[in-house]
N, C-alpha and C positions, 0 to 999 in steps of 0.2 A: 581390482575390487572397487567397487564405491561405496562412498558414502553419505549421507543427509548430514548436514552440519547446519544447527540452528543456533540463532544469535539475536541480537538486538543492537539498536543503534541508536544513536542521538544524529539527525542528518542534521544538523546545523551548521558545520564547518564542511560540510562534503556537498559536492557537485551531484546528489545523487546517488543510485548503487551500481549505474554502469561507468567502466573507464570508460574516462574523458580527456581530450587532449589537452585541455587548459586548467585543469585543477585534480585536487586530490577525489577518490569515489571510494565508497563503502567498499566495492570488489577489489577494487585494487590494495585496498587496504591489507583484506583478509588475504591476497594469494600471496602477499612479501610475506605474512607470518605464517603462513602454510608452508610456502617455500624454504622459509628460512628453517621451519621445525623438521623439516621430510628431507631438506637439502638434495632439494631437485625440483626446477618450475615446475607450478602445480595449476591447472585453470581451474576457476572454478567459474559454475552457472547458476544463476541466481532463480527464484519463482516470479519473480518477477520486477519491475524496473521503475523504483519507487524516482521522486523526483528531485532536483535541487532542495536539499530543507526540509525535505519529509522525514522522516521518524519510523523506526522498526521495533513495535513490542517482539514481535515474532517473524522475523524473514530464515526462508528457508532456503540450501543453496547444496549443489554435490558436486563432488571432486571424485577424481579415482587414485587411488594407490595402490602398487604392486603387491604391498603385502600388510598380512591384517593388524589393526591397529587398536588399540586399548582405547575406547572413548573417554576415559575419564581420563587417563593420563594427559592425552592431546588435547582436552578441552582444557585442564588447568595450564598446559604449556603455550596454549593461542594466549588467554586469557593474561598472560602475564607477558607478551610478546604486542600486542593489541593494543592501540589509545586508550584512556578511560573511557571514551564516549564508543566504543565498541564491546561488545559481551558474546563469547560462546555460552550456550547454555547447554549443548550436550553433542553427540558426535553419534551416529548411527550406521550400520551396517548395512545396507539394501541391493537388493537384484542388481546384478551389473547391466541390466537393460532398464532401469528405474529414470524419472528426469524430474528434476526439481520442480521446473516452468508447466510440462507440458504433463503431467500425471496428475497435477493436482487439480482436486476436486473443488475445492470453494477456494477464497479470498476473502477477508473477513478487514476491514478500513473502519478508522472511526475518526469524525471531524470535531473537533470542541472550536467552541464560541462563548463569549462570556459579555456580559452586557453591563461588566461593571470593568474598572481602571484596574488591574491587576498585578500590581511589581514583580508576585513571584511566578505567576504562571504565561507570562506577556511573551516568551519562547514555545507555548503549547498550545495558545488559545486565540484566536483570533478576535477583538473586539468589535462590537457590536454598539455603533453611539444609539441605538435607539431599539426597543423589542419589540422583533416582527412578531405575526399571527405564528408559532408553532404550530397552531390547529390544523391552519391551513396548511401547512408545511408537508403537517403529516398526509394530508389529506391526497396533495399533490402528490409524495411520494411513493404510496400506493398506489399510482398508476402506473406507475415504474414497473408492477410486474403483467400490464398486458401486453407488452412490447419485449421484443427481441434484436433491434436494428436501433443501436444508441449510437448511429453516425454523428448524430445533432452536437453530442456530449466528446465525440473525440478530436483530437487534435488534430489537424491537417497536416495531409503529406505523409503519412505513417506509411510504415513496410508491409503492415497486415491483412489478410487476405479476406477479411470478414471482417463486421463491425457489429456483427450478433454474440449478445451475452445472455446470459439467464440470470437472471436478479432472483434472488433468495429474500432477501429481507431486509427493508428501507426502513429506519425510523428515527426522528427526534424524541431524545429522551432529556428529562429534566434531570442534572445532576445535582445543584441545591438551587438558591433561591434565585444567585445570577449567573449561573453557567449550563448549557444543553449541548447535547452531544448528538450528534450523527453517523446510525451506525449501517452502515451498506455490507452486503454480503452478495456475492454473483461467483457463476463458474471459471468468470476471467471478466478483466476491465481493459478498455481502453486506453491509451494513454492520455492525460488530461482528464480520465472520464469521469472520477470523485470530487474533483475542486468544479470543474463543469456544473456539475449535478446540483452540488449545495449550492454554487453561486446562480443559477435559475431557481431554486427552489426559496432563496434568499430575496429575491427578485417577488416570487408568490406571499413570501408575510409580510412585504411592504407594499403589499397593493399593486405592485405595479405589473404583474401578468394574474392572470384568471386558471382555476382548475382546468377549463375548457384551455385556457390559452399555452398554457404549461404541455397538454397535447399534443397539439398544435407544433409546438418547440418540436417535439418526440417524429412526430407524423412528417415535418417538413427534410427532416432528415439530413441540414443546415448548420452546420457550427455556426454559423454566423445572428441565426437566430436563434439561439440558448444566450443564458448570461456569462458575465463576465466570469474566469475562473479563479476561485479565491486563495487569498494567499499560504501557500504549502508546510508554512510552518507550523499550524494547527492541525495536518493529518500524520495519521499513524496504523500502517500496517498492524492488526494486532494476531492475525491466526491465517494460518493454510493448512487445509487439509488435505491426507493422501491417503489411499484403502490400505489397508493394514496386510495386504498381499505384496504389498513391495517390501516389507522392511525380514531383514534374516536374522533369526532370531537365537 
């Protein structure tokens, strides 16, 4: 039988959500307490493979077990087996042909940036010594959905067979007077592809590329000419979605 297990995480002390040979990872975290509750190695697959120091409002991930399981019982026994900086939030039932990664329909990321000195949010928000053009920000972003081939935006040397994603919805939003937020939504990302993205679109409110040039980035189809990629302590997986035919009810 499997199941959808959804959780949340603080990546700050983790390498990541995929096991890694040199440090602790979100997944490995969750299989020793699956493990340990089911008392029999258990793998689990993740939707996706957030990065060193990124952040999970909503990561979604399935495992199989032989036999059926009380989702509320299991989620309060992770939940107390678990780091504090790890949360189940519920445990689901789905098609035993269902897949965390490859069934889901969006991805839903959000980047915060704050343009003031911040003590307590200096772990979620990346500072910003000076306010770029948002305007422009947005403006650049919106381009983002004539394109389907965000090679420019991925990381080099990847295993992946394609570098086409469908972008749903790019935007800076004002969240008070000195913090914005950046919210991307596509049917799959890249790896690198959100810090990519904001650090050339960060590159557009400080003047230093053009809507046209911003393109250009997209058209050359070049990591090497997009911007730099910004720092991953400010992004956060917030939602995935799956069609409501996989889940057994």
């Amino acid at each position: 039988m499997r199941y959808f297990i959804y959780l949340a995480y603080d990546g700050t002390n983790y390498h990541g959500w995929q096991i890694q040979p040199n440090g602790m990872s979100v997944q490995e975290a969750l299989m020793r307490a699956l493990s340990t509750f089911l008392r029999k190695k258990i793998e689990v697959v993740g939707a996706g493979r957030t990065d060193a120091g990124v952040h999970a409002r909503l990561m979604v991930a399935h495992f199989d077990f032989e036999k059926e399981l009380d989702g509320e019982q299991i989620t309060d026994k992770l939940n107390r087996l678990l780091p504090p900086d790890i949360a189940v939030y519920g445990v689901k039932r789905v098609r035993d042909d269902a897949h965390a990664r490859f069934d889901a329909t969006y991805r839903t990321y959000k980047y915060y940036v704050t343009t003031r000195k911040e003590p307590f949010n200096r772990q979620y928000a990346w500072r910003l010594f000076s306010e770029p053009d948002f305007g422009k920000m947005n403006e650049a972003a919106h381009t983002l959905f004539d394109y389907t081939d965000f090679t420019s935006f991925s990381k080099l040397h990847t295993d992946v067979k394609t570098n086409n994603c469908k972008i749903m919805h790019a935007e800076w939003t004002q969240v008070s007077e000195t913090e914005w937020v950046f919210t991307i939504q596509a049917d799959r990302f890249l790896r690198n592809m959100v810090r990519a993205v904001v650090g050339t679109l960060i590159e557009v409110g400080r003047g230093k590329l053009s809507i046209d040039g911003f393109r250009q980035v997209i058209e050359k189809k070049d990591r090497c000419s997009a911007g730099s990629s910004v720092p991953g302590h400010a992004l956060f997986l917030v939602d995935v979605g799956y069609p409501e035919e996989l889940f057994v009810l």
